[in-house]
C-alpha positions as CSV (number, residue, x, y, z in Angstrom):
1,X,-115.5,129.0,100.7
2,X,-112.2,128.1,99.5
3,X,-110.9,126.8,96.5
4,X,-109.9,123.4,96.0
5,X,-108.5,123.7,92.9
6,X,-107.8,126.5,91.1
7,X,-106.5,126.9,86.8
8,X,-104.5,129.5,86.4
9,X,-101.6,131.3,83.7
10,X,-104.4,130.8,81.0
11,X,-107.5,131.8,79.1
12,X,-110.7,131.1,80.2
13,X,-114.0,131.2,77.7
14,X,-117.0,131.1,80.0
15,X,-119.3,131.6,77.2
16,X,-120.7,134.6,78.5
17,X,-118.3,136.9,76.9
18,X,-117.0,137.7,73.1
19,X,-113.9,135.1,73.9
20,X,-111.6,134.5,76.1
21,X,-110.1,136.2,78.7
22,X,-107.4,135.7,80.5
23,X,-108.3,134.6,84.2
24,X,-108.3,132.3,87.0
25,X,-111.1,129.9,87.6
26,X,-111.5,128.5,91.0
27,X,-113.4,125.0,92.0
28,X,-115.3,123.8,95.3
29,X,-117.3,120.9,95.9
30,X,-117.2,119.7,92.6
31,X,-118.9,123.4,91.0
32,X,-117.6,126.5,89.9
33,X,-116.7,129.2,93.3
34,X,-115.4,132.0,90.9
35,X,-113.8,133.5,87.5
36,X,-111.8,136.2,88.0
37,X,-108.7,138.1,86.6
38,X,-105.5,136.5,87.1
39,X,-104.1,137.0,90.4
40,X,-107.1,138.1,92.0
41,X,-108.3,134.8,92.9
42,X,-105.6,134.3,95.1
43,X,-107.6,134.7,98.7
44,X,-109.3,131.6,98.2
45,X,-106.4,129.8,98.0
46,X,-105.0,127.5,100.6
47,X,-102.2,125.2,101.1
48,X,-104.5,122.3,100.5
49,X,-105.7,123.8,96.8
50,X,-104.7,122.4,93.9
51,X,-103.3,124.5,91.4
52,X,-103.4,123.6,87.9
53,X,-100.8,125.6,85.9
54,X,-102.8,126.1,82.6
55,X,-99.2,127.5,80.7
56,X,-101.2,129.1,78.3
57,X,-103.6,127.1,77.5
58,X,-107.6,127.4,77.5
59,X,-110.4,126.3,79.3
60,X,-114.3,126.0,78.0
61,X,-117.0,124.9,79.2
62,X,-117.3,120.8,78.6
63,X,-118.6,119.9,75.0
64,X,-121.7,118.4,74.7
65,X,-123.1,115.8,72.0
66,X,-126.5,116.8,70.7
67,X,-126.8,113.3,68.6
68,X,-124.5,110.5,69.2
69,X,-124.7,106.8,69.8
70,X,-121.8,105.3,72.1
71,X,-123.3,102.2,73.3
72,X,-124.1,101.2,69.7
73,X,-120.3,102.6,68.3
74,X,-118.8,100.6,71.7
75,X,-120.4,97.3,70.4
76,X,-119.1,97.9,67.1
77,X,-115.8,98.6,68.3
78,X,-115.6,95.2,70.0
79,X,-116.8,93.3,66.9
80,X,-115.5,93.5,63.1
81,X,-114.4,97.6,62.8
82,X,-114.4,98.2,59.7
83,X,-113.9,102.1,60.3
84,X,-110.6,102.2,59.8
85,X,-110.6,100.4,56.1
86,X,-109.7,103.8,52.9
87,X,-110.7,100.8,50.5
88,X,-112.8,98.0,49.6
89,X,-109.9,96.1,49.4
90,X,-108.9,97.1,53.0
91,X,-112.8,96.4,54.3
92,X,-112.8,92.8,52.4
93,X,-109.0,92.2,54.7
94,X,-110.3,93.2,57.7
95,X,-113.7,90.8,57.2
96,X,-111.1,88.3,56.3
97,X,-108.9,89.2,59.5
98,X,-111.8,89.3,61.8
99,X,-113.2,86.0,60.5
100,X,-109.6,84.1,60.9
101,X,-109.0,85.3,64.2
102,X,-112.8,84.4,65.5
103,X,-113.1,80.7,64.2
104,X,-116.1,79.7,67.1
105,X,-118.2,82.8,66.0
106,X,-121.7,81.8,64.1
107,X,-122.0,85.0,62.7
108,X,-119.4,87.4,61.3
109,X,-121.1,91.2,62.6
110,X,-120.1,95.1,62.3
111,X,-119.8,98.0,61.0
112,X,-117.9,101.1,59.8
113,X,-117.7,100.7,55.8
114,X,-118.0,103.6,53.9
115,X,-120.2,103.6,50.6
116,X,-118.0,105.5,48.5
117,X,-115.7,102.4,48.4
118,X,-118.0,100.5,46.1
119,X,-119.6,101.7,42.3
120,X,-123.1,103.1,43.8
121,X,-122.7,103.0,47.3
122,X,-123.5,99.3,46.8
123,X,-120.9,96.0,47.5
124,X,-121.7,92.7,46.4
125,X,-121.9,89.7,48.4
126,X,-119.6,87.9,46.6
127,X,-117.1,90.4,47.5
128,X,-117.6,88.7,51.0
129,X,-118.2,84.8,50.0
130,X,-114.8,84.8,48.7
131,X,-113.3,85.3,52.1
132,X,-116.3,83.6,54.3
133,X,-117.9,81.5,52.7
134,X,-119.3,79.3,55.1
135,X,-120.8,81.5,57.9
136,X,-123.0,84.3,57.5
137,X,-121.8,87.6,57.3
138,X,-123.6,91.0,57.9
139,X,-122.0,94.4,58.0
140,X,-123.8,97.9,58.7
141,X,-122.6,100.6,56.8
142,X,-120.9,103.7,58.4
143,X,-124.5,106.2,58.1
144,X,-126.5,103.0,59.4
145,X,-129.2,103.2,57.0
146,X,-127.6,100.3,54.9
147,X,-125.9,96.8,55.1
148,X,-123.7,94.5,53.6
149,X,-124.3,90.7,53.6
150,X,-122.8,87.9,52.1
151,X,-124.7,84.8,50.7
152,X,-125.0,82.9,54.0
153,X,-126.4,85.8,55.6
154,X,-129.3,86.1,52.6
155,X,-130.0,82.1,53.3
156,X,-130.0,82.4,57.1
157,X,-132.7,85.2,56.7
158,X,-134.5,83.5,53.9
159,X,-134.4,86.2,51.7
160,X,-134.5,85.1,48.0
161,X,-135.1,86.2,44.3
162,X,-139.0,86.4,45.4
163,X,-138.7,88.1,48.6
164,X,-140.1,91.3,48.0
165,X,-138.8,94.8,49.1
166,X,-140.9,95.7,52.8
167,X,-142.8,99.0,53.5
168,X,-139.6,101.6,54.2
169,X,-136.5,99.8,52.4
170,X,-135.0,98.2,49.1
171,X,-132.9,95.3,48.4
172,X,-130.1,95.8,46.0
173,X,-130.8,93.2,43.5
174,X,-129.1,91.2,40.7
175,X,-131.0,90.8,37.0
176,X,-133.2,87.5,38.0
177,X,-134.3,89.5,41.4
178,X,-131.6,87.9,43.4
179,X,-130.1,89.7,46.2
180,X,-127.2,91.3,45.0
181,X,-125.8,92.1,48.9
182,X,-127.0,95.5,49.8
183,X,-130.0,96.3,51.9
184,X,-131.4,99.6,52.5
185,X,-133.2,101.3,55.4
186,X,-136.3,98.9,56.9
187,X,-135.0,95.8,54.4
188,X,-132.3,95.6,57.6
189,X,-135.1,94.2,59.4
190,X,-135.7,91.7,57.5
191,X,-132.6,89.7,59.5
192,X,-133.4,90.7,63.1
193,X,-134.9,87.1,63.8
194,X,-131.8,85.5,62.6
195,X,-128.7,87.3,63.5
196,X,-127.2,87.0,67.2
197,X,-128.3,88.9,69.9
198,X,-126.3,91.7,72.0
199,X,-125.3,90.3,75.0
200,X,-125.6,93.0,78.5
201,X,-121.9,92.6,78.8
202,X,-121.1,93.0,75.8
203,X,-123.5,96.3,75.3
204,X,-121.9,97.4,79.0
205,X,-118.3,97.1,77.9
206,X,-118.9,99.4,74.5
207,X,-120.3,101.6,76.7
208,X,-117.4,101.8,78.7
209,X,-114.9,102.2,75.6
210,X,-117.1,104.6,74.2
211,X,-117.3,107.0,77.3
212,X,-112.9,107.0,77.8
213,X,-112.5,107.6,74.1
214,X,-115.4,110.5,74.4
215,X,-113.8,111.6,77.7
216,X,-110.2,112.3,75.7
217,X,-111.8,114.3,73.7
218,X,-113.4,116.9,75.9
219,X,-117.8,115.1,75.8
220,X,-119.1,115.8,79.4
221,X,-122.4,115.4,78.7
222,X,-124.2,113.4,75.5
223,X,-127.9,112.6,74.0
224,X,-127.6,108.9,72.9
225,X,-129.7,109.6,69.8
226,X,-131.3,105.4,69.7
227,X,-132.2,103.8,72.7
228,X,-134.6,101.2,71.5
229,X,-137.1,98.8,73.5
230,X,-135.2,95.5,73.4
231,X,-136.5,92.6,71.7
232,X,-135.4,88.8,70.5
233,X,-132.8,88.9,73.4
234,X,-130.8,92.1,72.9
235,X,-129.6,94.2,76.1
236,X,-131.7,97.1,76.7
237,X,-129.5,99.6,76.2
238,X,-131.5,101.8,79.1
239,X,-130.7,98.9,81.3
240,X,-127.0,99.4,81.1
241,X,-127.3,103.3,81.6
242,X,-129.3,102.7,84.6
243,X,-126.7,100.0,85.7
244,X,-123.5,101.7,85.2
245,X,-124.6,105.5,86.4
246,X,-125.5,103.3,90.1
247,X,-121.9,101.5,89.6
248,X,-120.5,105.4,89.4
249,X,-119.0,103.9,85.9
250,X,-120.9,106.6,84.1
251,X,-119.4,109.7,84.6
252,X,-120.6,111.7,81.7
253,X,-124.0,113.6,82.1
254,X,-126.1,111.4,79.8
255,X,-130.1,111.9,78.2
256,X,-131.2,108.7,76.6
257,X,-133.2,109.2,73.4
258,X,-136.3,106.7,73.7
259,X,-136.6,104.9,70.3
260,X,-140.0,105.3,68.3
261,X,-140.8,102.4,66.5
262,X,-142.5,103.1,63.3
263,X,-144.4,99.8,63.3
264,X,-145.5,99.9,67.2
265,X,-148.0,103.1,66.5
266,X,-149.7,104.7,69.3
267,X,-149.6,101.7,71.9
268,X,-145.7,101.8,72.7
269,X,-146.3,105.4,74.2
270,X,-147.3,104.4,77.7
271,X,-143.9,101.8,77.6
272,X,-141.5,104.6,77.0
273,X,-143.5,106.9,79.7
274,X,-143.0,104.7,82.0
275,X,-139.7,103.6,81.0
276,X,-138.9,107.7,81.6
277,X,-140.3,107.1,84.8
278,X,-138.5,103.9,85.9
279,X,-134.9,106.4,85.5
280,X,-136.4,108.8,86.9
281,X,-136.5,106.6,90.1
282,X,-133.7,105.2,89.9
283,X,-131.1,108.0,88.7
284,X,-129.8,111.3,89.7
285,X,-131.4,113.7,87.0
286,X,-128.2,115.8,86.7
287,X,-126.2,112.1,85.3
288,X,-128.8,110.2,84.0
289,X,-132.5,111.1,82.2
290,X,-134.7,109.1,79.8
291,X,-137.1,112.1,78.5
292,X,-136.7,112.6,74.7
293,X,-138.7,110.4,71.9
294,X,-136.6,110.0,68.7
295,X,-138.4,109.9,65.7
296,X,-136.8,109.1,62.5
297,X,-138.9,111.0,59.3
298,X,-136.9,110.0,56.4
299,X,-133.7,108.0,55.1
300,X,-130.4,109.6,53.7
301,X,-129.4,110.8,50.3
302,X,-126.6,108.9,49.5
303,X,-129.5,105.7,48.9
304,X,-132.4,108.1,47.8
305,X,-134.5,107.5,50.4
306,X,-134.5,111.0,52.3
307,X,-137.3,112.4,51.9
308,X,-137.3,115.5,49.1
309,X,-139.6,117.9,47.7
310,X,-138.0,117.4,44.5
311,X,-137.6,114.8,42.9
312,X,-134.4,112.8,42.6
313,X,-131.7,112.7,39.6
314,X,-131.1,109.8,37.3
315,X,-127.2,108.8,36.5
316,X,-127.9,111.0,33.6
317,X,-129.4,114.3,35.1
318,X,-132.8,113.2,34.1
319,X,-135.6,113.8,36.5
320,X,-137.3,110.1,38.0
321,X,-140.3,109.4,40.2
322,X,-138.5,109.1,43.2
323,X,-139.0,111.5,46.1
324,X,-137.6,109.7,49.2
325,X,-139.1,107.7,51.9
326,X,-141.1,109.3,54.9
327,X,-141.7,106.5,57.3
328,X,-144.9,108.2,58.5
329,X,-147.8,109.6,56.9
330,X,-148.3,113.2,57.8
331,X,-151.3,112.6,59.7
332,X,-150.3,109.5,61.5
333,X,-146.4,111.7,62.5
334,X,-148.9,114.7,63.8
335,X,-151.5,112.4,65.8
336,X,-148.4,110.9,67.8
337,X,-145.8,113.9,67.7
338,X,-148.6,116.1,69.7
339,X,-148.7,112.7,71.8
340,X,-145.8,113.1,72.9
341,X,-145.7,116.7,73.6
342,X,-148.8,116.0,75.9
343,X,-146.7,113.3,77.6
344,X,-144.1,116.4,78.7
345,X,-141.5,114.2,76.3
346,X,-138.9,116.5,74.1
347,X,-138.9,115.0,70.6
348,X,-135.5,114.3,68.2
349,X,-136.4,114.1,64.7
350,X,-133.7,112.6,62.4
351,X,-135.0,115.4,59.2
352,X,-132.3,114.8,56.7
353,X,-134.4,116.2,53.4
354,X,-136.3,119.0,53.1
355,X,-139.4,117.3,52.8
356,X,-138.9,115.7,56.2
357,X,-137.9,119.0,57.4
358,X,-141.7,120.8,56.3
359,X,-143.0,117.6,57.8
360,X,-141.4,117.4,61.6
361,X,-141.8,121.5,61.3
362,X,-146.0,120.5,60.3
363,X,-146.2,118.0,63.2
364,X,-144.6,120.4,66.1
365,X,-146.7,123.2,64.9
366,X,-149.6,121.0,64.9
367,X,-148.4,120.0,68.8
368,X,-148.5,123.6,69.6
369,X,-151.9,124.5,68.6
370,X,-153.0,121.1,70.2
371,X,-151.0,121.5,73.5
372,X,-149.9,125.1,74.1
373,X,-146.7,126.4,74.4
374,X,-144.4,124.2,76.6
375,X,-140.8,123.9,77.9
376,X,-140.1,120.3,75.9
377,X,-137.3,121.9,73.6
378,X,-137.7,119.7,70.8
379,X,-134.8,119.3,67.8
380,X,-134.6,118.7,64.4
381,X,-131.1,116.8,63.5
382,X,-129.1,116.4,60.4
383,X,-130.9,119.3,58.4
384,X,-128.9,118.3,54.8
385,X,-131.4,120.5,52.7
386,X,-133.9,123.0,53.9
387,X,-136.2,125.1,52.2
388,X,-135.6,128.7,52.5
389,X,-139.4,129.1,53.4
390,X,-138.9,126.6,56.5
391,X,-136.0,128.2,57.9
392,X,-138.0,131.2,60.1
393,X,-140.1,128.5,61.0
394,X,-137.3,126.6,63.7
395,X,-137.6,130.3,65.8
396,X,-141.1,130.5,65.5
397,X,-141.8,127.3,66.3
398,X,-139.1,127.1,69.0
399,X,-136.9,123.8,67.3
400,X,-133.4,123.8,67.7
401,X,-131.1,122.9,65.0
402,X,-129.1,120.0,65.8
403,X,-126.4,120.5,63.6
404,X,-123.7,117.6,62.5
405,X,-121.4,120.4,61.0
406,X,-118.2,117.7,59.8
407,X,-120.4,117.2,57.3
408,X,-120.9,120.5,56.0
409,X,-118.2,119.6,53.1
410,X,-117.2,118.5,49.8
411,X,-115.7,114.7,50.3
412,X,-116.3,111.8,48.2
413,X,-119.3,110.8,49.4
414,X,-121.4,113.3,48.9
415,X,-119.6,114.9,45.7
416,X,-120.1,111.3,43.7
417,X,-123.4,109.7,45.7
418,X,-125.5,112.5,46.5
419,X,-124.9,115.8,44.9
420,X,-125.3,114.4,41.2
421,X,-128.6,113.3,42.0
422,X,-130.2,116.0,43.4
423,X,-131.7,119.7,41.6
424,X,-129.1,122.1,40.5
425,X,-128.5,124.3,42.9
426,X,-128.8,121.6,46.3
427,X,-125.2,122.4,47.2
428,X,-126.2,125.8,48.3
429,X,-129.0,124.7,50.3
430,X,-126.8,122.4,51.5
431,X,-126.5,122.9,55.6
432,X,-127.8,126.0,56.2
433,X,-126.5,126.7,59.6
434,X,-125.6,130.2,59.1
435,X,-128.9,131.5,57.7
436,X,-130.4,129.2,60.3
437,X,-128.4,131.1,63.1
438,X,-129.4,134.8,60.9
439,X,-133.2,133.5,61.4
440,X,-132.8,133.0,64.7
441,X,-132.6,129.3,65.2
442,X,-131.4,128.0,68.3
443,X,-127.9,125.6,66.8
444,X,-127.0,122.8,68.9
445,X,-124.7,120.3,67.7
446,X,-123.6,116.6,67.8
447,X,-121.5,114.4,65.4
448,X,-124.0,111.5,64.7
449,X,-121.0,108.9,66.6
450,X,-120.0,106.0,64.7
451,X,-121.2,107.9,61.5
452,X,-118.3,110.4,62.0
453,X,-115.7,111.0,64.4
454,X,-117.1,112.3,67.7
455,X,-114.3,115.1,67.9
456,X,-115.7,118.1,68.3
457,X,-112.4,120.1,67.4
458,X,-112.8,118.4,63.8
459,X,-116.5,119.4,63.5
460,X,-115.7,123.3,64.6
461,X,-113.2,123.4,62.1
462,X,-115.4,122.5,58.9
463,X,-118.5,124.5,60.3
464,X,-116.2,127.9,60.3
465,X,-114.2,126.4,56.6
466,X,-117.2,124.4,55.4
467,X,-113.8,121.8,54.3
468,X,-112.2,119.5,55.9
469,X,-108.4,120.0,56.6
470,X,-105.9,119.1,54.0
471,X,-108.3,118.4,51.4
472,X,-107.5,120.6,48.2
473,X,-111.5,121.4,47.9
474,X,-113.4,124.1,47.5
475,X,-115.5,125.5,50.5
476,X,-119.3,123.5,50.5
477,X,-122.0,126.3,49.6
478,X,-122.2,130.1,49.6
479,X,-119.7,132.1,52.8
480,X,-122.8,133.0,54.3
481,X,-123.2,129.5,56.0
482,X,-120.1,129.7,57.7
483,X,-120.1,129.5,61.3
484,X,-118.2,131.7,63.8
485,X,-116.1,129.9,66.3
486,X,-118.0,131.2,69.0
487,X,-121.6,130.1,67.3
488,X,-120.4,126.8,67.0
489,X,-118.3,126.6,70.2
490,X,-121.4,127.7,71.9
491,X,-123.7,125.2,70.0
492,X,-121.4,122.4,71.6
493,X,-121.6,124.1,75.3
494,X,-124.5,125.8,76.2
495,X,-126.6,124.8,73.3
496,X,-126.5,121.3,73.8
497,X,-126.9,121.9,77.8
498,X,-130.2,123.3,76.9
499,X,-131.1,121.3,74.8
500,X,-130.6,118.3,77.5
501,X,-132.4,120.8,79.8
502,X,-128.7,120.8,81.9
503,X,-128.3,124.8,81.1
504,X,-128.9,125.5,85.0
505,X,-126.3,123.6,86.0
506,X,-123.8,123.5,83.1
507,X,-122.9,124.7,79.5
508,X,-121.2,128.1,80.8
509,X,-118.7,128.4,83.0
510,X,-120.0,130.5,86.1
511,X,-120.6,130.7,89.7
512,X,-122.3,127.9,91.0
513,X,-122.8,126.0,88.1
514,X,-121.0,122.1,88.3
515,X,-117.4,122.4,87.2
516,X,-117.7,120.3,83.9
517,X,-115.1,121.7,81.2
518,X,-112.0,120.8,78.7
519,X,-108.8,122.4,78.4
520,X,-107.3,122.8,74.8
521,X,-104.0,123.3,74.0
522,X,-104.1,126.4,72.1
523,X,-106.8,129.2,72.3
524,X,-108.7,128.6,69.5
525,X,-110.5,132.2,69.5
526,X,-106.8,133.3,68.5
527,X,-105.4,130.8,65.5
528,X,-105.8,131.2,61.9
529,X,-109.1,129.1,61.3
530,X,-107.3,126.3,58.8
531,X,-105.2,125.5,61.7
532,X,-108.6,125.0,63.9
533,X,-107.9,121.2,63.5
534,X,-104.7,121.0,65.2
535,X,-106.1,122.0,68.7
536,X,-106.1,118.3,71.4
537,X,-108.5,118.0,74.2
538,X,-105.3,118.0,77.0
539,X,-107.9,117.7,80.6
540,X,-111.5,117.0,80.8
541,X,-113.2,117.8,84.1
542,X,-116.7,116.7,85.3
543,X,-118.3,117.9,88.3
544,X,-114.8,118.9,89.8
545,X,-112.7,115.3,89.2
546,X,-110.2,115.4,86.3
547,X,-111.8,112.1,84.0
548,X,-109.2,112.6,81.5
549,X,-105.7,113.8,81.6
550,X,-103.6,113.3,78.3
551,X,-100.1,113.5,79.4
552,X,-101.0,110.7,81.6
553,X,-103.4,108.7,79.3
554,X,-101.7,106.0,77.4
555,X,-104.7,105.9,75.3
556,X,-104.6,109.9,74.1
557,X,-102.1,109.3,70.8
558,X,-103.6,109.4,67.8
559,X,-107.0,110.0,68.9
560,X,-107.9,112.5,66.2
561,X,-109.8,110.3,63.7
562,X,-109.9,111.2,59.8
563,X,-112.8,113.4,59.2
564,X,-115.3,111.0,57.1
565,X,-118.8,111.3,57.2
């Protein structure tokens, strides 16, 4: 066979080797026909080949998302986008912007703020009311486990001073009980009947600006992390997978992450089965698959509601009640967790405390000694605190860690909302991805996309600093928790691809396997690791076709996002 395209003058990591090399890499029929040393590639070469003059610059295999959600960061992209605000003052403007330049809309919707813009992670609805008064206004937060609403919003809903907090969230309130304009965790629900619906289009077109901005930055292949069952009128997000890999708009290599709904219980199984089924039918397994269950154990840290095993810090270091939120008792997350497993599904657990770690840990273990040892490749995500006694069991047990390593730093957020709060001594428990990798733990990794910048070249950079470029900050936690750039290159390549059960066929770049990969401007095996940062996504590749080109991409300036959590 001969080579239709051929990169060459550059270094290749295939991920199979300590680093780079420098080689040749030849493509045919949209996989991989050889790696060899430069020059010696040469015989498969034809006039008709394409050569791609690499000039020095490296080629890996294609990053993959472990735990990202496009279709949802598309939408919010196409409505108020708040992620660009540094301020309150600059999130209020943009509200005010938004609202000015989209007079007809009932409802002002979005996302992106950050909490550490407001005293206690919490804004106040008048805040809002004094730039839209008169239509209702709802705003989720940039982690997604909060939301900001303005007084119309809180009437629409009819949510008053006597409304009472639901099972799994919290209303921020004001001294008489009123709401003050927060809402935490499950209290979002309590405006699902009222606010508008997602409209297909609308949910097809984010997913289209999510994939080219994911494309520019080197994503082949991605987990969407929430693919919920639709209800009150909203596009099933599964739908518009399904539509746009038959429409050959989806080019990335996509698993969609079947929602568990915590107040469905056991019924809702035999929906998402068959649901895994329907894509099955209908879509080629190596683009599109709907077989993982997400199931989300706990809250997050910043609002006291993931779950801990100790307890939780007052403003003045003294020790309260609170432990968290786990939205499942034990018994009830075990019963349906070996359900699954039975089913032949792979579970996601979002495990942000260590309490929801032991827990999801409990649950698969209890799966195993139900069901046996299987090939489901479950994954724990987010993994902010462990306990050192759980960490052998993710080996043992077989769990991947699905790491979010941008934020394994100090920043404000987590220095002013979380770390206060929690036992002396959290911030060196705080990601453990390096004594996860010494135990043995199998690290895949994903950015948690609109929570953070999807750019994988920002998240390699803090996993092997544990800071965020430019910041004048000390390093988060002990040097042993570091990462390698190889251990977390790897957990973006062929960690993911196993975890999306695509390691046959991609993650490494070798014979036969489908020609998915990004070239970077620089080798970044070979640069001091505080310049890690400066490295751009310059080609991405999928199954042979060049999706992404930046020199002729009017799109590719600027695309390297602030790192925020």
């Amino acid at each position: 066979m001969h080579a239709e395209i051929l990169f060459e003058n550059g270094w290749v990591y295939t991920g199979n080797d300590a680093g780079p090399v420098r080689a040749d890499l030849a493509l045919a029929k949209g996989r991989i026909l050889a790696v060899a040393g430069p020059g010696d590639l040469n015989g498969t070469v034809t006039p008709e080949t394409h050569r791609v003059d690499l000039a020095g610059q490296l080629v890996v295999p294609g990053f993959q998302d472990a735990h990202i959600h496009p279709i949802f960061a598309g939408i919010e992209m196409l409505q108020c986008d708040l992620t660009e605000a540094t301020n309150a003052e600059e999130a209020v403007a943009i509200v005010a912007r938004y609202a000015d330049g989209n007079p007809d809309a009932e409802w002002i919707v979005g996302a992106g703020w950050s909490m550490d813009f407001f005293p206690g992670g919490t804004p106040t609805r008048d805040l809002l009311d004094a730039v839209v008064p008169d239509r209702p206004v709802y705003l989720v937060n940039r982690d997604h486990h909060g939301a900001w609403a303005n007084t119309a919003a809180f009437t629409a809903a009819g949510i008053t001073r006597e409304t009472p907090d639901p099972a799994g969230g919290r209303l921020e309130r004001e001294p008489d009980g009123t709401p003050a304009g927060t809402i935490h965790e499950g209290a979002m629900d309590l405006f699902n009947d009222v606010k508008p619906a997602v409209p297909y289009e609308l949910a097809y077109q984010g997913l289209l600006a999510s994939q080219q901005l994911l494309l520019s930055q080197g994503i082949t292949a991605w987990q969407d992390a929430w693919v919920p069952i639709p209800e009150g009128g909203h596009a099933d997000h599964l739908d518009v997978y399904v539509d746009a890999a038959k429409a050959g708009d989806l080019k990335a290599r996509v698993t969609a992450c079947q929602w568990w709904d915590r107040t469905a219980g056991m019924p809702q199984l035999d929906r998402i089965v068959a649901r895994r089924q329907r894509v099955a039918e209908s879509s080629d397994p190596l683009r599109l698959n709907a077989n993982t269950v997400k199931v989300m154990v706990d809250g997050v840290a910043e609002n006291f509601t993931a779950a801990m095993h100790h307890v939780y810090l007052d403003h003045h270091g003294h020790h309260t009640e609170n432990r968290g939120i786990e939205f499942f008792e034990k018994s009830e997350l075990q019963e349906f967790v070996t359900a699954i497993d039975a089913a032949g599904m792979q579970l996601h657990f979002h495990a942000l405390g260590d309490r929801a770690v032991t827990d999801a840990l409990d649950a698969l273990q209890a799966a195993r000694e139900a069901n046996g040892s299987n090939d489901q490749r479950h994954h724990l995500a987010h993994l902010q605190v462990v306990r050192s006694e759980d960490i052998p069991r993710f080996s043992e047990l077989g769990a991947a860690a699905n790491v979010q390593a941008l934020w394994a730093c100090h920043e404000e957020q987590l220095d002013t909302l979380t770390l206060p709060f929690l036992e002396p001594g959290a911030e060196d428990r705080h990601y453990p991805f390096g004594e996860l990798a010494a135990a043995g733990a199998r690290l895949v990794a994903g950015s948690d996309w609109p929570v953070s910048t999807a750019d994988p070249i920002a998240a390699i950079h803090v996993a092997v600093n544990r800071a965020s470029p430019g910041e004048d900050l000390p390093a988060l936690g002990p040097e042993s928790q570091k990462l390698s750039t190889k251990q977390i290159v790897d957990a973006y390549t062929q960690g993911t691809a196993w975890i999306n059960h695509l390691d046959p066929d991609t993650g490494t770049l070798e014979p036969g396997k489908l020609a998915d990969l990004a070239v970077l401007d620089v080798n970044i095996f070979d640069v001091p690791v505080e310049e890690l940062h400066r490295a751009v996504v310059t080609q991405t590749w999928i199954g042979g076709e060049c999706v992404y080109h930046r020199a002729t991409d009017a799109t590719a300036q600027n695309r390297k996002t602030r790192v925020l959590q």
